[in-house]
Structures are given as structure tokens and as C-alpha cells.
PyMOL commands that place a pseudoatom at each C-alpha (Angstrom):
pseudoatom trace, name=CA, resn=UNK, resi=1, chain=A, elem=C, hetatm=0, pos=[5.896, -11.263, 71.750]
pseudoatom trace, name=CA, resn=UNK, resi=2, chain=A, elem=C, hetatm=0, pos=[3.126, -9.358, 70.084]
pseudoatom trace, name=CA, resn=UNK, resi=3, chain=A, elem=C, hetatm=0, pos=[2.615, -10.263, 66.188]
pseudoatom trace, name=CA, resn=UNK, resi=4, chain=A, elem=C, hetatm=0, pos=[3.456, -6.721, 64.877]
pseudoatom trace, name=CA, resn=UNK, resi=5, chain=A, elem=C, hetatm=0, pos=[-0.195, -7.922, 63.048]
pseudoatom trace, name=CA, resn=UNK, resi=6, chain=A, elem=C, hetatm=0, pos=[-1.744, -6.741, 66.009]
pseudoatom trace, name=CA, resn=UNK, resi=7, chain=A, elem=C, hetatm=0, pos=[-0.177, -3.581, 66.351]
pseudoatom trace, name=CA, resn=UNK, resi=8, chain=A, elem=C, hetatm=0, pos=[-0.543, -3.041, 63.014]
pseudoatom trace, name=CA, resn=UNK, resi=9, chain=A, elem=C, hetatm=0, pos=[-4.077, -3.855, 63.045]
pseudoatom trace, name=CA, resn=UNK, resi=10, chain=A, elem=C, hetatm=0, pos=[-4.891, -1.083, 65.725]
pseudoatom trace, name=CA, resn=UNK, resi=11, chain=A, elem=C, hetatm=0, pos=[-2.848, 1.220, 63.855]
pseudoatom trace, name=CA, resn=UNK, resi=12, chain=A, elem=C, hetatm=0, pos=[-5.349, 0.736, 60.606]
pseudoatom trace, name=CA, resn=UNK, resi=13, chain=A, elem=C, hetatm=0, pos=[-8.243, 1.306, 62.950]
pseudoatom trace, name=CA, resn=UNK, resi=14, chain=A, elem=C, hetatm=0, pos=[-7.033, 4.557, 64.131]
pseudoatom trace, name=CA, resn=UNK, resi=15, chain=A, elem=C, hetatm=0, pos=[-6.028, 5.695, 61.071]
pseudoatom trace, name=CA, resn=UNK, resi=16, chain=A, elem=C, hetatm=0, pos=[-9.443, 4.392, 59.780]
pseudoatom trace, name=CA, resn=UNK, resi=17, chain=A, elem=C, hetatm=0, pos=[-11.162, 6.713, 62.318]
pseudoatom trace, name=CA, resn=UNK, resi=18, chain=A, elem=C, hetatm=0, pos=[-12.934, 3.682, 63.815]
pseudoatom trace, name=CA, resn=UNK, resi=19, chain=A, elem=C, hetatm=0, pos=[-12.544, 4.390, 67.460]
pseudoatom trace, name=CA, resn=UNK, resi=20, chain=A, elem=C, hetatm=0, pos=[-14.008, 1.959, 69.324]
pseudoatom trace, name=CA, resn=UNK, resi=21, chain=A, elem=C, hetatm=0, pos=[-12.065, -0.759, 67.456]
pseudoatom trace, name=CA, resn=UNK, resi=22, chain=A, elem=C, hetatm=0, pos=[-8.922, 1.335, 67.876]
pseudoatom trace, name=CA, resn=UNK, resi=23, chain=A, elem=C, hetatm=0, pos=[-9.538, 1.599, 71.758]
pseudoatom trace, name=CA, resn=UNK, resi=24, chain=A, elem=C, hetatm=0, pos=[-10.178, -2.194, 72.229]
pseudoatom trace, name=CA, resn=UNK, resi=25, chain=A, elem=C, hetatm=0, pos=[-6.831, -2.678, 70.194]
pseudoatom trace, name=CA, resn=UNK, resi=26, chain=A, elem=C, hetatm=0, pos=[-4.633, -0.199, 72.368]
pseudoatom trace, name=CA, resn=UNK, resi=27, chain=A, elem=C, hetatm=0, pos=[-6.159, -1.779, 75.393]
pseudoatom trace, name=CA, resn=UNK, resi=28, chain=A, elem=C, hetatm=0, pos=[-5.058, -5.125, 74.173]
pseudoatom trace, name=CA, resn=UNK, resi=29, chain=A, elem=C, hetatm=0, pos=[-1.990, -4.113, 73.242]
pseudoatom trace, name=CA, resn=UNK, resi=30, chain=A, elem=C, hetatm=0, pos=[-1.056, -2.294, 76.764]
pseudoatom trace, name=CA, resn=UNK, resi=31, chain=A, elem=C, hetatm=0, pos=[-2.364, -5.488, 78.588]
pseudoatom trace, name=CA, resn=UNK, resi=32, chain=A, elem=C, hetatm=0, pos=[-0.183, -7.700, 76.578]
pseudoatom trace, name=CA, resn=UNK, resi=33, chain=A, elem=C, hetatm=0, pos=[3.184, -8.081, 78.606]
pseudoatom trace, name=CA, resn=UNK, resi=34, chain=A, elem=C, hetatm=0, pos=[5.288, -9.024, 75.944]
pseudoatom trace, name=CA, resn=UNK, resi=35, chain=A, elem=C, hetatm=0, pos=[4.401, -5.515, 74.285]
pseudoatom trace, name=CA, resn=UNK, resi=36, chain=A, elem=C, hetatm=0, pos=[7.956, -3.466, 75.098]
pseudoatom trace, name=CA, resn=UNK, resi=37, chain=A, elem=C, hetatm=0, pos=[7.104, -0.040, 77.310]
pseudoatom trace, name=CA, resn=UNK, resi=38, chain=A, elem=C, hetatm=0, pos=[8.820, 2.274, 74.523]
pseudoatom trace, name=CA, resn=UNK, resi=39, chain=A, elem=C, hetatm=0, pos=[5.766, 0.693, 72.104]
pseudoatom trace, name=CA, resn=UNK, resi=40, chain=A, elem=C, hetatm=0, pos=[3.527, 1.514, 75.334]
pseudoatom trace, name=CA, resn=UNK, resi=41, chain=A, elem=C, hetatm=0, pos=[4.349, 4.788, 75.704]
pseudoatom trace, name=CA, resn=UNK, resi=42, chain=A, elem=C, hetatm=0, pos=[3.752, 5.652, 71.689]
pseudoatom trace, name=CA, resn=UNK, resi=43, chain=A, elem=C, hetatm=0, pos=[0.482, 3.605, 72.417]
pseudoatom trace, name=CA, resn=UNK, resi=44, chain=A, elem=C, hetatm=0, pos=[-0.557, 5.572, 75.074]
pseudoatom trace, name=CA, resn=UNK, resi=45, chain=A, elem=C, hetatm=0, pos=[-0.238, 8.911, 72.735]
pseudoatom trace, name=CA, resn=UNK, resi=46, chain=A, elem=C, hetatm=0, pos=[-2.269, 7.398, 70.234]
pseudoatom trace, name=CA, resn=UNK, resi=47, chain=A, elem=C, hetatm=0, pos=[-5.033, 6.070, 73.097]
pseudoatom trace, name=CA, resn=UNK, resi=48, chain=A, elem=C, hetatm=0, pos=[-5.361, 9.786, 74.191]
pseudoatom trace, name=CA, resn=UNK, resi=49, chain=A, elem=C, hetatm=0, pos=[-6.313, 10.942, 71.240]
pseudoatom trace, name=CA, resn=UNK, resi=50, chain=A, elem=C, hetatm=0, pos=[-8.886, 8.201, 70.453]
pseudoatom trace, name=CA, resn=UNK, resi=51, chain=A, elem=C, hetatm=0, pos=[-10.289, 8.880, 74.176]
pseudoatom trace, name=CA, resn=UNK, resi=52, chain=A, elem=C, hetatm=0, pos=[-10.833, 12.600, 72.985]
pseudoatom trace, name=CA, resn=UNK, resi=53, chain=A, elem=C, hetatm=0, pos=[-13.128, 11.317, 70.143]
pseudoatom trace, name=CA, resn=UNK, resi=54, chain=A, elem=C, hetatm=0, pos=[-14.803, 9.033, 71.665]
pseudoatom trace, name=CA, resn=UNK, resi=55, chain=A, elem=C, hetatm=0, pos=[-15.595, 11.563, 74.226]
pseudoatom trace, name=CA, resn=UNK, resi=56, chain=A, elem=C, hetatm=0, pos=[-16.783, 13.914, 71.473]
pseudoatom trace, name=CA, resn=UNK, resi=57, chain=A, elem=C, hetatm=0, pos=[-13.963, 16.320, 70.948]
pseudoatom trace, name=CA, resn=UNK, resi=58, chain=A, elem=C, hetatm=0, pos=[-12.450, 16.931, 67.451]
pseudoatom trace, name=CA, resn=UNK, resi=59, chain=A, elem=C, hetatm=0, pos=[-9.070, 14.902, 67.257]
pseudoatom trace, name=CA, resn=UNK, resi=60, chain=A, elem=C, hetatm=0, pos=[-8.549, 14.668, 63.723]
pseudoatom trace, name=CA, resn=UNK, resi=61, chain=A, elem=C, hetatm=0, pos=[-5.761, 17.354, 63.335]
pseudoatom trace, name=CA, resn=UNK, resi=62, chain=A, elem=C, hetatm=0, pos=[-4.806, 16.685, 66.663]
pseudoatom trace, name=CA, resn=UNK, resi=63, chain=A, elem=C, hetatm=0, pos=[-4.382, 13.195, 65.908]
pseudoatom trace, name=CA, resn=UNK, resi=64, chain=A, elem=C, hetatm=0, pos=[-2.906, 13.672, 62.600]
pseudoatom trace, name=CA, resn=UNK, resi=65, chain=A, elem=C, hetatm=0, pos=[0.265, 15.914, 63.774]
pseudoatom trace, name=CA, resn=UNK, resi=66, chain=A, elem=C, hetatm=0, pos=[0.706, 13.924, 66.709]
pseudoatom trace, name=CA, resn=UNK, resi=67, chain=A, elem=C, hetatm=0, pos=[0.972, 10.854, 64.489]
pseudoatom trace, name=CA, resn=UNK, resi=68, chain=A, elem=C, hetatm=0, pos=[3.617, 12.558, 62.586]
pseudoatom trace, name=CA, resn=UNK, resi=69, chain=A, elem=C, hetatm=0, pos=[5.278, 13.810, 65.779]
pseudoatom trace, name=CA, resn=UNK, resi=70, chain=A, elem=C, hetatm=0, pos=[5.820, 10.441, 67.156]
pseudoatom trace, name=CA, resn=UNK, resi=71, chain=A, elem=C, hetatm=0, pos=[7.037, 8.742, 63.819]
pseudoatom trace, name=CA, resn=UNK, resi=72, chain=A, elem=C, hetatm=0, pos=[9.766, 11.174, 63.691]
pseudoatom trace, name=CA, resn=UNK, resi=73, chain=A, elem=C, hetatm=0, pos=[10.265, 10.969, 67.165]
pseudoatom trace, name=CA, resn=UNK, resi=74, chain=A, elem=C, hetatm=0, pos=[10.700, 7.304, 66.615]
pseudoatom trace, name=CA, resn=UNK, resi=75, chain=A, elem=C, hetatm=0, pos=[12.940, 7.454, 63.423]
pseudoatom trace, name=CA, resn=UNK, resi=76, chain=A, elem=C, hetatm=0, pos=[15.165, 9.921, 65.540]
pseudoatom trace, name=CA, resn=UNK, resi=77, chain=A, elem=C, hetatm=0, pos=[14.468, 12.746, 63.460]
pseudoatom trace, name=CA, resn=UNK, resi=78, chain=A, elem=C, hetatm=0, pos=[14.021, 15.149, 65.977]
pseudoatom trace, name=CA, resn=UNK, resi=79, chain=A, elem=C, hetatm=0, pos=[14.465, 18.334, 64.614]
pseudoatom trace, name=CA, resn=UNK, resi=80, chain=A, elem=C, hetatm=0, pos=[11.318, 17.572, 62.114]
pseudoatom trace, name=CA, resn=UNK, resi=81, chain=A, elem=C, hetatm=0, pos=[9.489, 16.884, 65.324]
pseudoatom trace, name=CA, resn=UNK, resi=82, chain=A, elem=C, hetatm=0, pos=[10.115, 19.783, 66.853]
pseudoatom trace, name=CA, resn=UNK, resi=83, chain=A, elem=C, hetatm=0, pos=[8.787, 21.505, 63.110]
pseudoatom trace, name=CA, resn=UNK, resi=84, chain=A, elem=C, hetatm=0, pos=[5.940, 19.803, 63.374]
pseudoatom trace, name=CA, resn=UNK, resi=85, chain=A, elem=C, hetatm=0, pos=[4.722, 20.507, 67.202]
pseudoatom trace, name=CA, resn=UNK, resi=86, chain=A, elem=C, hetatm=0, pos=[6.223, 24.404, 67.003]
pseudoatom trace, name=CA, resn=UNK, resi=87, chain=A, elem=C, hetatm=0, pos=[3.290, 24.978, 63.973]
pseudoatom trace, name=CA, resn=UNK, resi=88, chain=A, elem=C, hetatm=0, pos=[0.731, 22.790, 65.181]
pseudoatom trace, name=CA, resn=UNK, resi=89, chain=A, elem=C, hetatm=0, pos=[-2.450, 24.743, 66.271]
pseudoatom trace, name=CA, resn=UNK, resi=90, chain=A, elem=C, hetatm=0, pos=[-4.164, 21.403, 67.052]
pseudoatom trace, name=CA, resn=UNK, resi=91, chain=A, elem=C, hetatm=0, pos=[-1.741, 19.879, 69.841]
pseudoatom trace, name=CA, resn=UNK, resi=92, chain=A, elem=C, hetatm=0, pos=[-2.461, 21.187, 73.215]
pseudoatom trace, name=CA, resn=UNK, resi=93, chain=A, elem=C, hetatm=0, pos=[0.486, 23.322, 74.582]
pseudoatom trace, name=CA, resn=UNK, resi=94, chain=A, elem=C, hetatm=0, pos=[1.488, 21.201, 77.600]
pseudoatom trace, name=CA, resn=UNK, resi=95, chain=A, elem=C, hetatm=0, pos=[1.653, 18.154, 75.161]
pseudoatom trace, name=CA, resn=UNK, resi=96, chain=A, elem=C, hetatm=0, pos=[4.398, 19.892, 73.419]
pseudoatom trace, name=CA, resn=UNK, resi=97, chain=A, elem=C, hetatm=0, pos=[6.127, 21.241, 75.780]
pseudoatom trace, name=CA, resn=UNK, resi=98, chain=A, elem=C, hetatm=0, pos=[6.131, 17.235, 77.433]
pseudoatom trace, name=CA, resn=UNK, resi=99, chain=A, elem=C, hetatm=0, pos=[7.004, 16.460, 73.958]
pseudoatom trace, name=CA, resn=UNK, resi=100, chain=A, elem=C, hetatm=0, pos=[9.857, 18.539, 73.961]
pseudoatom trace, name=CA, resn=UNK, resi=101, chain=A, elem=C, hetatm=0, pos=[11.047, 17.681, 77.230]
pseudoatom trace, name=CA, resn=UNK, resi=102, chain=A, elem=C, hetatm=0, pos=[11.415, 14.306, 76.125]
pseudoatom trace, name=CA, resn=UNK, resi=103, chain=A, elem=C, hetatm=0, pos=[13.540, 14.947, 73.304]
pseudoatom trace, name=CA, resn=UNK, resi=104, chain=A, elem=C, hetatm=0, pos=[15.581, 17.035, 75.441]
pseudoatom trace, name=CA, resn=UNK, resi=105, chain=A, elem=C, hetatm=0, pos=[15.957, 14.248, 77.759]
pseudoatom trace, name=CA, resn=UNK, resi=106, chain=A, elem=C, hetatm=0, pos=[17.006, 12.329, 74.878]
pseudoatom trace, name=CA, resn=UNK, resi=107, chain=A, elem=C, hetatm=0, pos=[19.770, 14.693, 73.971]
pseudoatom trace, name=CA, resn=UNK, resi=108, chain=A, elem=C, hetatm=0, pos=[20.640, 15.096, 77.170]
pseudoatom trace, name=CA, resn=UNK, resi=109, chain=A, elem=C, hetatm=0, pos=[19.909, 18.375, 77.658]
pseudoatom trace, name=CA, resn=UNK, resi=110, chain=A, elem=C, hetatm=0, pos=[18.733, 17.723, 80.968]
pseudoatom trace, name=CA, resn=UNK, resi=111, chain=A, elem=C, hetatm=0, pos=[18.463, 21.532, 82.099]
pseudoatom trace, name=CA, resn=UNK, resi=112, chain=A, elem=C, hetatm=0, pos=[16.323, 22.324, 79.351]
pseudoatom trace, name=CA, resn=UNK, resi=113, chain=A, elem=C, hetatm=0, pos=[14.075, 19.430, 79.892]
pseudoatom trace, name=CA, resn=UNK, resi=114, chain=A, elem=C, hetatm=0, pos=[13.227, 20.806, 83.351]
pseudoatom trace, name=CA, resn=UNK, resi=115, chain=A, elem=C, hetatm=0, pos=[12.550, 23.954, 82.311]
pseudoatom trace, name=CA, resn=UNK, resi=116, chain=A, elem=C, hetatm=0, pos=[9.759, 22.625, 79.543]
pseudoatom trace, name=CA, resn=UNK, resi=117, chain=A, elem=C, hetatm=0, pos=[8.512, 20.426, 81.818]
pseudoatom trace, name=CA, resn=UNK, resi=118, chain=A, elem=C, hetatm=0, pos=[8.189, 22.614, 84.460]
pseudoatom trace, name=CA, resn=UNK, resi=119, chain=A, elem=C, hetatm=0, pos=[6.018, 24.917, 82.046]
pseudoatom trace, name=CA, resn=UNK, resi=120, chain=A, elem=C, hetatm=0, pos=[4.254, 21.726, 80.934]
pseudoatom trace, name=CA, resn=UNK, resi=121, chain=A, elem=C, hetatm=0, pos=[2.930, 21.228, 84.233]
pseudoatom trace, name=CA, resn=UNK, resi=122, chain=A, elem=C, hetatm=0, pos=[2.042, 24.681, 84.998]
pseudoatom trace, name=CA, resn=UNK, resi=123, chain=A, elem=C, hetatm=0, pos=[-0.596, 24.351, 82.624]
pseudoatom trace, name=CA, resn=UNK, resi=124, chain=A, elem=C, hetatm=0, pos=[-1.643, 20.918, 83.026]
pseudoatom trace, name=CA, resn=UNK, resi=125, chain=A, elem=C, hetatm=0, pos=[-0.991, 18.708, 85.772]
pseudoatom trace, name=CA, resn=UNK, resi=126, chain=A, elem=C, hetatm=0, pos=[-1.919, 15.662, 83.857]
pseudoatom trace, name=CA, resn=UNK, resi=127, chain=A, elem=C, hetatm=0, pos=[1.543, 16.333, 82.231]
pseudoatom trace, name=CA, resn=UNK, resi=128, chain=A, elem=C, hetatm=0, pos=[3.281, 15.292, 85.645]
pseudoatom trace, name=CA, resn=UNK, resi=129, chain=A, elem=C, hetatm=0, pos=[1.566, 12.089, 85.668]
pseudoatom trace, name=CA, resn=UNK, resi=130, chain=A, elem=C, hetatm=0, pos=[2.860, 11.412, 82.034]
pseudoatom trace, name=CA, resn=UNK, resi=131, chain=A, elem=C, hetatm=0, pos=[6.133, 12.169, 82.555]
pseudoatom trace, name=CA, resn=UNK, resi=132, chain=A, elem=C, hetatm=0, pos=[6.333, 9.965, 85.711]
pseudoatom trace, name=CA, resn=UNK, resi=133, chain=A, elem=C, hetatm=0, pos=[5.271, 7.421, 83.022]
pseudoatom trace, name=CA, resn=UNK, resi=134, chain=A, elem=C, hetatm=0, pos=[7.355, 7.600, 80.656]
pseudoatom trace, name=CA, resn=UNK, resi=135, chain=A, elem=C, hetatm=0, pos=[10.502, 5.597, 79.752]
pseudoatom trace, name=CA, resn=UNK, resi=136, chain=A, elem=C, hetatm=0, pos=[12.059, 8.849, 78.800]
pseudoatom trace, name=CA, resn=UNK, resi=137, chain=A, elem=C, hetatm=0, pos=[12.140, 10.445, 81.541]
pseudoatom trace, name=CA, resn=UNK, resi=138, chain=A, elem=C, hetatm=0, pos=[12.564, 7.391, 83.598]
pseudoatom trace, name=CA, resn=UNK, resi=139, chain=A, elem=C, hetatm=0, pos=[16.245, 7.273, 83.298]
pseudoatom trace, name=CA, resn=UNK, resi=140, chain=A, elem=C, hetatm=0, pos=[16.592, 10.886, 84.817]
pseudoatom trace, name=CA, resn=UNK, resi=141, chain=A, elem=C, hetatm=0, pos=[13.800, 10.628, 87.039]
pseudoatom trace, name=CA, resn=UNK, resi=142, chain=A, elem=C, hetatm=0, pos=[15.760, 10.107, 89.958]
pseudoatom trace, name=CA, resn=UNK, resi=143, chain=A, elem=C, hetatm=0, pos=[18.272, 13.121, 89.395]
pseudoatom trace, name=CA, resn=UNK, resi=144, chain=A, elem=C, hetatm=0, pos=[18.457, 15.747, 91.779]
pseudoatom trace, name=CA, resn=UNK, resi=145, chain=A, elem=C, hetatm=0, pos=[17.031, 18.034, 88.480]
pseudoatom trace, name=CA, resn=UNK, resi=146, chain=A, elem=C, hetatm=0, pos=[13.696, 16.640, 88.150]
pseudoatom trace, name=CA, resn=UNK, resi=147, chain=A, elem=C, hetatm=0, pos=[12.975, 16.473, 92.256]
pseudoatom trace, name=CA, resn=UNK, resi=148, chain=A, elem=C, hetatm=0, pos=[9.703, 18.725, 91.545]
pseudoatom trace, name=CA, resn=UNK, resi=149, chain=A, elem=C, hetatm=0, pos=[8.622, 15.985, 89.615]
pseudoatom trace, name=CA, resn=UNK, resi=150, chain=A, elem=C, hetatm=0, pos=[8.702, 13.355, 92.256]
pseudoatom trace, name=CA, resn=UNK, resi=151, chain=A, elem=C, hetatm=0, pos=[7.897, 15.575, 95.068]
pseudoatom trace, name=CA, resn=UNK, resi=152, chain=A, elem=C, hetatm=0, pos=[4.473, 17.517, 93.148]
pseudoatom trace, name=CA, resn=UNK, resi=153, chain=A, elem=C, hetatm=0, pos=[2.539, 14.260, 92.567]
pseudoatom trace, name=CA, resn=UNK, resi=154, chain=A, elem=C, hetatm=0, pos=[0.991, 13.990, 96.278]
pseudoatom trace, name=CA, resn=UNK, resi=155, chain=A, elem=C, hetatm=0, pos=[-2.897, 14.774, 96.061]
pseudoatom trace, name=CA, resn=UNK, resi=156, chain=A, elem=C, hetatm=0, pos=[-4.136, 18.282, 97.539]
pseudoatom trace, name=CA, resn=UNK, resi=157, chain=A, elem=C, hetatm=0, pos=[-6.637, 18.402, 99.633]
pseudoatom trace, name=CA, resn=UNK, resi=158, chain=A, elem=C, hetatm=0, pos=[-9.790, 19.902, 98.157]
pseudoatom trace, name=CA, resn=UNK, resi=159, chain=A, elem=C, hetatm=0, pos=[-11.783, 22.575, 99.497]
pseudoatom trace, name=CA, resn=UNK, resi=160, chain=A, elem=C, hetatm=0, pos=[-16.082, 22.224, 99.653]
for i in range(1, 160): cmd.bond("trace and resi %d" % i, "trace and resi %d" % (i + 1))
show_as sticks, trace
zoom trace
């Protein structure tokens, strides 16, 4: 398995604003087979946000309250989660409603989790592909609830 070193080590590059070493750790990490998908998924958060800087947009709030977000996520402190993304101004709004979904999910409030994600991916398709992606919603996936989901990924044809 992964030495948490390495994990570790792209952590302090993130946090150390140095993107390009950041990305070239998260890509490591993701390629690395050992690396469990739960850490994969929280890698994949982190990976968006260094994307957005590298591709010139302003992440640093964004990237702070989404760091924050997922730690409590991931020390099962939910309802300081849910603080966190309900006053963020930096986190887009279909990332928190995904967010949300997935601690729904996780509390098995399945209904509520649809409705979220539905609204998640009214405003952002993108937020389909994540959830399709996710080990969260991968256990429910299949449930006759979350249908729209499998069913709304096929491309549209685009018009000239």
C-alpha cells in the first residue's frame, strides 16, 4: 500500500500552494492501485481545486473550506460539514448540494439525497459524472431512486 508519506507529501504541497507539485502527487496517488477509492474520491476533491489554479481561477477560499468540508466529512462530523458548506461563499453551489447528497446517502436518507442531487445536476452536469464516481453513492446507485442518474449520462447530440 501507499506510504501515508506520500499522501502526506501531496497534502503539504497543496497546502503549500505549490500546484504543480500537488497535481503530479494526486496523479500519482490516483494511479497507485493500492491507494483505497474512499482516499480517491477525497483526492479527487482536492485535484479539482488545484486544476482551478492552475487554470488561473482563485481557489484559495475555495480550497480552504473544502479542505475543512472533507476532514469533517471524514471524521464523521457531519453536521459541522454541513456548517461549513451552508456559509461558504467560495464553494460552487452544485458542489454542495453533491456534498450534501453524499452525506445524505450516508445517513440514509436516500429521498433527500435525490432531491439534492437532482438540483446538483440542474446546475451542473459535471455533478452527474461525480456522483456516478463516487463510492458514496455507489452503494445506492443501482436503486430504483437514483434511475435519473444512470439513465441522464448518455451524450446529446449537439446542434451547429
Amino acid at each position: 500500500m501507499t506510504e501515508n508519506k506520500t499522501l502526506d507529501s501531496a497534502v503539504q504541497q497543496f497546502n503549500k500552494k505549490n500546484w504543480e507539485q500537488a497535481a503530479k502527487a494526486f496523479n500519482e496517488l490516483l494511479a497507485d492501485e493500492s491507494v483505497t477509492n474512499q482516499i480517491k474520491h477525497r483526492i479527487r476533491q482536492y485535484q479539482v481545486i488545484v486544476d482551478r489554479k492552475l487554470n488561473g481561477s482563485s481557489a484559495d477560499d475555495e480550497a480552504s473550506d473544502m479542505k475543512l468540508v472533507s476532514y469533517h466529512m471524514n471524521m464523521g462530523e457531519r453536521d459541522r460539514a454541513r456548517e461549513i458548506l451552508n456559509n461558504s461563499s467560495s464553494i460552487d453551489e452544485g458542489a454542495k448540494l453533491t456534498l450534501l447528497a453524499e452525506m445524505a446517502v450516508e445517513e440514509e436518507q436516500l429521498e433527500e439525497a435525490v432531491s439534492l442531487l437532482e438540483k446538483a445536476i440542474e446546475i451542473s452536469t459535471d455533478n452527474r459524472g461525480y456522483a456516478l464516481n463516487s463510492p458514496v453513492f455507489a452503494a445506492v446507485v443501482n436503486q430504483p431512486e437514483f434511475e435519473f442518474l444512470r439513465q441522464g449520462g448518455e451524450e446529446q447530440p449537439q446542434e451547429d
